[in-house]
VEXGUMAR-700544 format. One record per residue (C-alpha): residue in one letter; x, y, z. Coordinates in nm, 3 decimals. Example, Ala and Ser with C-alpha at 12.3 -4.5 7.8 and 13.67 -1.06 7.14 Angstrom:
// VEXGUMAR-700544
 rest       x       y       z
    A   1.230  -0.450   0.780
    S   1.367  -0.106   0.714
// end
This chain:
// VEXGUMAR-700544
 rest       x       y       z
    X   4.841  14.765   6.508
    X   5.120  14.732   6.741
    X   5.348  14.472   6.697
    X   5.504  14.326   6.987
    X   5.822  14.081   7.154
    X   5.845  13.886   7.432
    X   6.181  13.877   7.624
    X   6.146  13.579   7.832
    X   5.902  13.307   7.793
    X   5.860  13.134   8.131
    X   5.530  13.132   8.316
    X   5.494  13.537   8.386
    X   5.487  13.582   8.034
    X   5.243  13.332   7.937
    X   5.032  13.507   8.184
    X   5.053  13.882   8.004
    X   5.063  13.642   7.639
    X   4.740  13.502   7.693
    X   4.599  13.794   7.844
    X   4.684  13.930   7.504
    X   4.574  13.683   7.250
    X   4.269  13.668   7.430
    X   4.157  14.065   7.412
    X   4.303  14.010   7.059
    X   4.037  13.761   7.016
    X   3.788  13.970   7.129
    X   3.901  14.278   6.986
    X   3.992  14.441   7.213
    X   4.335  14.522   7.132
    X   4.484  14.615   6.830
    X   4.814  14.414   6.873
    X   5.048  14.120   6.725
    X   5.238  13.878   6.932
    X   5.535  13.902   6.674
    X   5.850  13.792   6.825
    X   6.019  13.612   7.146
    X   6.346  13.522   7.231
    X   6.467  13.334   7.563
    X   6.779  13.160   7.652
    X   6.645  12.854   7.653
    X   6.557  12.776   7.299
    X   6.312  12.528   7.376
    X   6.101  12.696   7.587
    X   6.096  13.006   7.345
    X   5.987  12.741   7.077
    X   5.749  12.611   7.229
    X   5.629  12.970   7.326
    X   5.643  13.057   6.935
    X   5.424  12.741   6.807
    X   5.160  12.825   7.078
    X   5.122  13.255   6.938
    X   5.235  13.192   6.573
    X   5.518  13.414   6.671
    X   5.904  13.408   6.538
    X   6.174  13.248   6.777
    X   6.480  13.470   6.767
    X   6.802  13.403   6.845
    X   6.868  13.706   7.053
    X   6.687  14.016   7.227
    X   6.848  14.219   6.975
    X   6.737  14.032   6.713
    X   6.332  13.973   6.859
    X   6.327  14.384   6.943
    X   6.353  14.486   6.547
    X   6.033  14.574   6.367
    X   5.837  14.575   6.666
    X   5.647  14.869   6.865
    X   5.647  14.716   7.223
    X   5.828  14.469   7.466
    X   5.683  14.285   7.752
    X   6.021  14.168   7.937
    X   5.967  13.895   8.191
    X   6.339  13.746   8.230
    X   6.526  13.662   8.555
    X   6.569  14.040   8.753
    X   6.927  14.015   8.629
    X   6.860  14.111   8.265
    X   6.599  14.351   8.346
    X   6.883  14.652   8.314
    X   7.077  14.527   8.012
    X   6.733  14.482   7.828
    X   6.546  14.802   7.948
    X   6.887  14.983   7.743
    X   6.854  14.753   7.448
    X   6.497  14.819   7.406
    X   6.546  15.189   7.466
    X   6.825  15.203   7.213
    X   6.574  15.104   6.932
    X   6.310  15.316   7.073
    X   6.059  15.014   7.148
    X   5.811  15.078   7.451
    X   5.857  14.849   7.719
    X   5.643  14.696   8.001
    X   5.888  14.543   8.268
    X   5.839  14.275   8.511
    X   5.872  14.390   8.871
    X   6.133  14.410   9.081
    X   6.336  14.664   8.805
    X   6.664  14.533   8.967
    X   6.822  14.330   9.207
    X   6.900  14.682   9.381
    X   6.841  15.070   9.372
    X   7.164  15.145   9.132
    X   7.033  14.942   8.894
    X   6.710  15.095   8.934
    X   6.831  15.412   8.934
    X   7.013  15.369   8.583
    X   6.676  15.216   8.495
    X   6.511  15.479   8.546
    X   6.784  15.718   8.421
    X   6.748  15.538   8.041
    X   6.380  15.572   8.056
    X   6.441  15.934   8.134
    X   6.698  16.041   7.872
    X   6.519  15.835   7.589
    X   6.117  15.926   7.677
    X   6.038  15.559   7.591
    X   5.664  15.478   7.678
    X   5.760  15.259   8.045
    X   5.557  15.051   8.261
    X   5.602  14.832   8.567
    X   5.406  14.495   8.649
    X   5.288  14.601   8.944
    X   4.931  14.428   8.897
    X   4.772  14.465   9.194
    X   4.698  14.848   9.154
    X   4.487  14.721   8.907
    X   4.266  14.460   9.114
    X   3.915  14.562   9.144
    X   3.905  14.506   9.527
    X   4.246  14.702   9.584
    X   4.083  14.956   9.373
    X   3.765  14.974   9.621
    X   3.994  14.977   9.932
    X   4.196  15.303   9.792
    X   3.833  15.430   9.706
    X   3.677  15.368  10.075
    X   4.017  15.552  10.189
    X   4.059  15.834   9.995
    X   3.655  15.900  10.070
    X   3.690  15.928  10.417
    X   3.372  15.764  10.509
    X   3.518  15.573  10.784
    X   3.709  15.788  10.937
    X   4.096  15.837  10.914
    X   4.290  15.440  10.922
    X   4.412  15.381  11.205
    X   4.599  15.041  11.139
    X   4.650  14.790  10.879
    X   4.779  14.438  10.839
    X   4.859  14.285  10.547
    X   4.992  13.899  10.511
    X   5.159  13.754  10.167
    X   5.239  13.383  10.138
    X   5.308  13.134   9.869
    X   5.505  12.822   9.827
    X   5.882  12.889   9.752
    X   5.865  12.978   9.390
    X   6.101  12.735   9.257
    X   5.879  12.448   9.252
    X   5.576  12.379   9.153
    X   5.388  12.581   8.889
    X   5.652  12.888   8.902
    X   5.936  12.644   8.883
    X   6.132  12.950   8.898
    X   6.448  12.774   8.987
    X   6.713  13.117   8.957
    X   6.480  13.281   9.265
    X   6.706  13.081   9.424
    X   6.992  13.256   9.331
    X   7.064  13.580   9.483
    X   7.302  13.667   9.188
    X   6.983  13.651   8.953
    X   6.701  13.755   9.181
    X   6.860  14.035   9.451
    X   6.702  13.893   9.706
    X   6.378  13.667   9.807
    X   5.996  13.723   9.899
    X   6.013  14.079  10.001
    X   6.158  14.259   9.641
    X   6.038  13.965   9.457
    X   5.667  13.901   9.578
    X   5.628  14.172   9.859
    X   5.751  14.479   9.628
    X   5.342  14.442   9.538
    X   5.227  14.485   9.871
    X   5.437  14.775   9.960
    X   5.345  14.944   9.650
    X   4.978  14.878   9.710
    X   5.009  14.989  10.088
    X   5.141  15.296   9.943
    X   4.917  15.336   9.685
    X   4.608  15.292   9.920
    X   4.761  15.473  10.219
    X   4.942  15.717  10.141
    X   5.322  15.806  10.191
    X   5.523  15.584  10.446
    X   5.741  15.763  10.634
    X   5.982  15.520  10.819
    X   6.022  15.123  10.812
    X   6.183  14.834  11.052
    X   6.200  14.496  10.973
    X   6.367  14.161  11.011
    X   6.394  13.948  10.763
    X   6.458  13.513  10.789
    X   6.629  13.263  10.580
    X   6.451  12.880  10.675
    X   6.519  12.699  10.313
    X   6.903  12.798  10.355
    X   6.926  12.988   9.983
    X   7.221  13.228  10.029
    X   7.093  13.609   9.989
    X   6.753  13.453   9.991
    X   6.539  13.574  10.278
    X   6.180  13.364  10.275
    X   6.041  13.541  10.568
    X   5.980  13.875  10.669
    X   5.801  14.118  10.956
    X   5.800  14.419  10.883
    X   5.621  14.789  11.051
    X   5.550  15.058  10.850
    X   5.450  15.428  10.972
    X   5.295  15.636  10.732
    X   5.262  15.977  10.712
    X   4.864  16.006  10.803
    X   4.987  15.815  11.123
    X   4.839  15.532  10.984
    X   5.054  15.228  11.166
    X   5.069  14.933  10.947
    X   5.227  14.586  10.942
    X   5.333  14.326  10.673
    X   5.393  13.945  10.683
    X   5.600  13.819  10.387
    X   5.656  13.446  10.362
    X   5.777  13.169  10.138
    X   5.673  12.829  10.279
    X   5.716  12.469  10.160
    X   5.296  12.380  10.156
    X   5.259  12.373   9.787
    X   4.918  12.330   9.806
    X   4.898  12.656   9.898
    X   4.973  12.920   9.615
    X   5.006  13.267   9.671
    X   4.761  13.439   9.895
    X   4.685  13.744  10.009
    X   4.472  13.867  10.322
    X   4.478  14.279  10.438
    X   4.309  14.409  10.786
    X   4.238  14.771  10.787
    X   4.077  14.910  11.085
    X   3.943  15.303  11.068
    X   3.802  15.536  11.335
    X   3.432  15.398  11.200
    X   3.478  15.039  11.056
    X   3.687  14.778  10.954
    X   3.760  14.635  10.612
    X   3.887  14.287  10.519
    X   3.987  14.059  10.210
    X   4.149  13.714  10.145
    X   4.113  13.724   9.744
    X   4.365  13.988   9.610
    X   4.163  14.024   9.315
    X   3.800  14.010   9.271
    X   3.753  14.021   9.687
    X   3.456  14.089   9.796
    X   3.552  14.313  10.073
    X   3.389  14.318  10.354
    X   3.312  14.584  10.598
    X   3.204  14.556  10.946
    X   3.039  14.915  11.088
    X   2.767  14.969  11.375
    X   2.531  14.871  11.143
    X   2.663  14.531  11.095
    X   2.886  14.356  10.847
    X   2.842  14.442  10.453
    X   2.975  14.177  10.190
    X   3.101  14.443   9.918
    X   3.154  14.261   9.603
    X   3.440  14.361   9.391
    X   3.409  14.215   9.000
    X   3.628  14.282   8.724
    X   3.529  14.517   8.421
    X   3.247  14.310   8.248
    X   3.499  14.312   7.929
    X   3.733  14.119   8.171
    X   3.494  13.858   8.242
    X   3.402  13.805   7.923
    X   3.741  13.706   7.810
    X   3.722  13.353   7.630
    X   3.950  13.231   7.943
    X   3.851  12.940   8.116
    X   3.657  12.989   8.484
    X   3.917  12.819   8.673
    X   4.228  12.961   8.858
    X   4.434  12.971   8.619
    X   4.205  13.214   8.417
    X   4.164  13.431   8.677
    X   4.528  13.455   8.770
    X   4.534  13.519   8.389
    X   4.289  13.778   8.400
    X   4.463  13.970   8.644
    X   4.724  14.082   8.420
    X   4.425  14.183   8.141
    X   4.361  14.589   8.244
    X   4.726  14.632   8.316
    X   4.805  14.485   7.952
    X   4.516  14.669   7.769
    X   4.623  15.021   7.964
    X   5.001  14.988   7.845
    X   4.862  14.907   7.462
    X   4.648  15.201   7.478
    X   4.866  15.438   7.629
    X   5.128  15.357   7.384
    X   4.887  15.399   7.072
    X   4.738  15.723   7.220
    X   5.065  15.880   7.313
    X   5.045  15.909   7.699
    X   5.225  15.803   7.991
    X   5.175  15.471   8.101
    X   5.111  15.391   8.463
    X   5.245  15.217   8.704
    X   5.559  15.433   8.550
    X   5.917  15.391   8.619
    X   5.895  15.705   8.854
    X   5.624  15.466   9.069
    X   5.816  15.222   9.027
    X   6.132  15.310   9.238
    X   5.913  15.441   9.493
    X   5.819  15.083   9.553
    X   6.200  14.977   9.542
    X   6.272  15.267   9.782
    X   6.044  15.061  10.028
    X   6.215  14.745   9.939
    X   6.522  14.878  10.022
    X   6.410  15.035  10.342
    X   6.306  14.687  10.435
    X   6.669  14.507  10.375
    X   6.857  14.850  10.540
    X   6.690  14.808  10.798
    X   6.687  14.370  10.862
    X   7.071  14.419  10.873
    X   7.024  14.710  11.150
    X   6.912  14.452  11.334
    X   6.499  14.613  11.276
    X   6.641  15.004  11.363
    X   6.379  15.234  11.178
    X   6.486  15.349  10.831
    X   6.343  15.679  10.683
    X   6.185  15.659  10.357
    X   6.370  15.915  10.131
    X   6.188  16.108   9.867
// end
């Protein structure tokens, strides 16, 4: 059994914690939610009652006797964390974005290195069932070679509503706004079902007036295959309207569409007409005893991505997303914000 910590108990980790104690339930997993610890001593209480877990009074203290961390604190304390957890040889899985920028990734990525921790990165979507059939359909070749792709990202401003995420308002604590905090996913998926991206240009806005906080973004990406793709990034005030997701791909021989970044269906449109393609989770994911609402399917989401890191761990492989995909998608990030204060010049992606 693998015994494990929380770092942070706001709403991203009550996501991956009931994702847990449900696969627990079901036996999924072999693991025990053992230990949490967040600055605000309340919150981490109430976090404790709800798993039977112990409320520390510091990370140090929550990492001790435990296999495995799931950190899900403010992007500030991702570094200082990642080293602490290292230091007492306890896996980690790690909230995306790593850092606020690429030398803290870097250094990140340099602990994980020197110290051969088991690592892995929230970057969920690589995991969705319809993302999954998308990367399928392209790597196949059935269609043809892509030829473009848009992809649009919106939510409310996250520190409101059901996030009520009040530091991604602070540039200090998050690095930036809705293209390394949200959008880091839909690079790394673009990526991930595309292929390399070569070069980027973008221009980024700030409408809510949060300093260091851009809440709009256009940006054009051109990938290697010649693919030429596009994303649209935004943080809005309607907040009945959480986060959503829609992705255009047209290829020589079809086009492909989706609205639901997780179960789909995807459709496809060729000269035979238009196919509904549907997309479910692993049956073991459905049967999760998770209610049938949004808020269990947002929670089953995180599900594969938690089970994969618990079994990798126990079985002694590498995890995956890993820290080496991981600043691949900051590298994109990056790319975005070099090039916003060029004014939108093109920035090569380095290797």
């Amino acid at each position: 059994m693998l015994k494990v910590a929380f770092l942070g108990t706001g709403l991203i980790s009550w996501a991956h914690s009931l994702a847990l104690e449900a696969m627990i339930d079901t036996k999924v997993v072999d693991v025990q939610i053992a230990s949490c610890y967040d600055i605000d001593s309340a919150r981490a209480g109430q976090f404790a009652a709800t798993h039977g877990c112990s409320r520390k009074e510091s990370a140090e203290e929550a990492l001790t006797d435990v296999d495995v961390v799931w950190i899900c604190t403010p992007t500030s304390q991702h570094r200082t964390l990642v080293e602490t957890a290292a230091s007492q040889g306890v896996a980690v899985f790690c909230e995306k974005p790593l850092g606020r920028n690429m030398d803290e990734v870097r250094a990140m990525a340099g602990t994980v290195e020197e110290t051969r921790i088991p690592f892995q990165v929230g970057l969920v979507l690589r995991r969705c069932p319809v993302f999954i059939k998308l990367r399928e359909m392209v790597l196949s070749g059935s269609l043809g070679k892509a030829m473009v792709v848009s992809f649009r990202d919106d939510q409310f401003f996250p520190v409101q509503g059901h996030y009520a995420s009040t530091w991604r308002g602070d540039v200090e604590q998050a690095g930036g706004g809705t293209v390394i905090e949200h959008s880091i996913h839909d690079l790394d998926i673009l990526r991930y079902c595309f292929g390399e991206i070569r070069s980027i240009s973008a221009t980024t806005y700030n409408f809510a007036g949060y300093n260091g906080i851009e809440d709009a973004a256009a940006v054009n990406l051109a990938f290697e295959s010649g693919l030429s793709g596009s994303l649209v990034s935004a943080w809005h005030q309607i907040l009945s309207r959480p986060s959503t997701r829609r992705v255009e791909a047209i290829f020589e021989h079809g086009m492909v569409w989706l609205e639901n970044d997780f179960v789909g269906p995807l459709h496809l449109l060729t000269d035979n007409g238009e196919e509904v393609i549907e997309c479910p989770p692993p049956s073991w994911v459905k049967d999760l005893p998770l209610p049938d609402n949004e808020i269990g399917i947002a929670i089953r989401m995180y599900a594969e991505s938690d089970r994969r890191f618990t079994e990798s761990v126990m079985a002694g492989v590498k995890p995956s997303p890993s820290i080496e995909e991981a600043v691949q998608a900051h590298k994109l990030v990056d790319a975005v914000y070099v090039s916003a204060s060029a004014g939108g010049a093109p920035v090569q992606v380095l290797a």
